[in-house]
N, C-alpha and C positions, 0 to 999 in steps of 0.2 A: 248111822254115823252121826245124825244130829244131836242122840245124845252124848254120845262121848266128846262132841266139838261142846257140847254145852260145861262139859265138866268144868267146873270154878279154876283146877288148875291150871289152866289154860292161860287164865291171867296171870297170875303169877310169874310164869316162863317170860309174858313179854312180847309173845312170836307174833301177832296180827294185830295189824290196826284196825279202826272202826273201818275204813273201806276194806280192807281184807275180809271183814265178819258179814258187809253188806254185798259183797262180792261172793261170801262162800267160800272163800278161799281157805278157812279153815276146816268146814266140814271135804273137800275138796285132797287138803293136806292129813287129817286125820286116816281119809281112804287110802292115801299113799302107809300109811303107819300101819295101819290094820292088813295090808294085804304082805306088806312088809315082817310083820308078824306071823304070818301065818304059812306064804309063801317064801321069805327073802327078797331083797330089795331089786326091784323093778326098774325098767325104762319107764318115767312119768307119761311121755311122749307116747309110749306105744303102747302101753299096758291098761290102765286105767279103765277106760271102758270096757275093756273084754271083762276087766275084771266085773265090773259093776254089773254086767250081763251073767256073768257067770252068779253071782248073789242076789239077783233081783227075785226071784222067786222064793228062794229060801236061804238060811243065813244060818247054819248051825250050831256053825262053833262064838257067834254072838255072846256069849255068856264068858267065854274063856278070853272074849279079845277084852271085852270091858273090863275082864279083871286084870289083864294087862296091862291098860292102859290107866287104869285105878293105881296097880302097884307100882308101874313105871313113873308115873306124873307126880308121884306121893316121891318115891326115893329122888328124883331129881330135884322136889321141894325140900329133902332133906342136906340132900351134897352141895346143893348152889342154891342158896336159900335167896342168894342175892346177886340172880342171873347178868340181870338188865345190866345191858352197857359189853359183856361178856359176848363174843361170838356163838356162843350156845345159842341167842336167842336169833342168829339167820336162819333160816329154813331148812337150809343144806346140811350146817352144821348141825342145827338139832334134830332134824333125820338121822343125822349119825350116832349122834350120844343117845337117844332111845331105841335106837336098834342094839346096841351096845348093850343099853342099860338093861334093853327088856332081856339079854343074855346072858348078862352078869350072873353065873353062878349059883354065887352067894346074894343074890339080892335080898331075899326074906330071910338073912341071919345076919347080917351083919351087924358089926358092934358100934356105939356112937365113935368110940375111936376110929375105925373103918371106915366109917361112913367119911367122919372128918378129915382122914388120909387122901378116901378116894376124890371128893371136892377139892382138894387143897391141888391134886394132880390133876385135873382137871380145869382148874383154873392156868396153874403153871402151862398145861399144852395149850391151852386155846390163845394164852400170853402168848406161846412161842412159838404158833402158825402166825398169830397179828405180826412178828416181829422179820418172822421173812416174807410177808406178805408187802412188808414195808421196804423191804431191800435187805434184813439181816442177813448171813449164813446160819444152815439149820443145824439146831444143835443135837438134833438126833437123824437117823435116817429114816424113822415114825414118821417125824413131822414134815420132813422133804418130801414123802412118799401124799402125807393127807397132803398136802397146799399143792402138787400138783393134780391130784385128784379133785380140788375143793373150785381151784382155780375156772376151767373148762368145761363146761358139758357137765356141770354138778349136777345135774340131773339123770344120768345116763346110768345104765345098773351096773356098768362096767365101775366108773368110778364111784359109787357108794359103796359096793362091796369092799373095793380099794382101800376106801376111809374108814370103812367098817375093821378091815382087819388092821390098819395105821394103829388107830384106836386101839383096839385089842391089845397088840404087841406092844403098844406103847404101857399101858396100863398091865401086861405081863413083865416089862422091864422093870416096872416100880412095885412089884410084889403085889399090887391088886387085883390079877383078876383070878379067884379062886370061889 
């Protein structure tokens, strides 16, 4: 996991501070991503170590998650080239758009036009969770659905799969997820 916490696009994204990097918190956060990959999204709380027990002697599929995480970390430098400031770069949230993203489909076809749609909607939803997070009414039932889920217990498997599928649906009402 320390390589993949090493990968450069790491910065990019925005997600950890110099105490998060000196804490581990990102190699920490990438293991949440990786098991998330490979099994679907866990309880942080309960899950973590079993898992780390269960891979501490051998790591098989290591080769398939790097390149997940290569392809994931590249396409999300391509849709939100300019995350920072953008809710994608909490924890929570971007757990959610890389589980997302790593399921997208079409993620090794898509077109710059696509690509450029699926960022533009993804900025519009992360606007439009900040705006009821703020006191708005939600203007979809996608996003009623994440900000309760994003609110409480964001760490819980119950609600990432939640936000997982918010996400989804939401990005199936706008013709992108194919």
């Amino acid at each position: 996991m320390d390589t993949i916490a090493d990968n450069p696009g790491w910065s990019k994204v925005d997600l950890f501070t110099a105490n998060d990097i000196r804490r581990m918190i990102d190699v920490e956060f990438v293991s949440e991503l990786a098991i998330a990959i490979l099994h679907g999204p866990q309880n942080k709380k309960d899950s973590l170590e079993e898992w780390y027990q269960t891979y501490e002697e051998s790591f098989p599929q290591r080769a398939d998650v790097e390149k997940a995480f290569a392809r994931t970390l590249e396409l999300v430098d391509e849709i939100l080239p300019t995350a920072s400031g953008l809710r994608w770069t909490k924890k929570s949230d971007f757990y959610t758009l890389f589980c997302v993203l790593n399921k997208l489909p079409s993620a090794g076809s898509l077109s710059a036009a696509a690509k450029e749609s699926l960022g533009k909607a993804l900025r519009e939803f992360a606007a439009e969770v900040d705006a009821v997070l703020d006191g708005a009414l939600p203007t979809s039932e996608e996003v009623a659905l994440y900000v309760h889920g994003v609110q409480r217990a964001a760490s819980d498997r119950g609600n990432r799969r939640k936000r997982e599928e918010n996400l989804i649906d939401y990005l199936k009402a706008h013709q992108l997820w194919t």
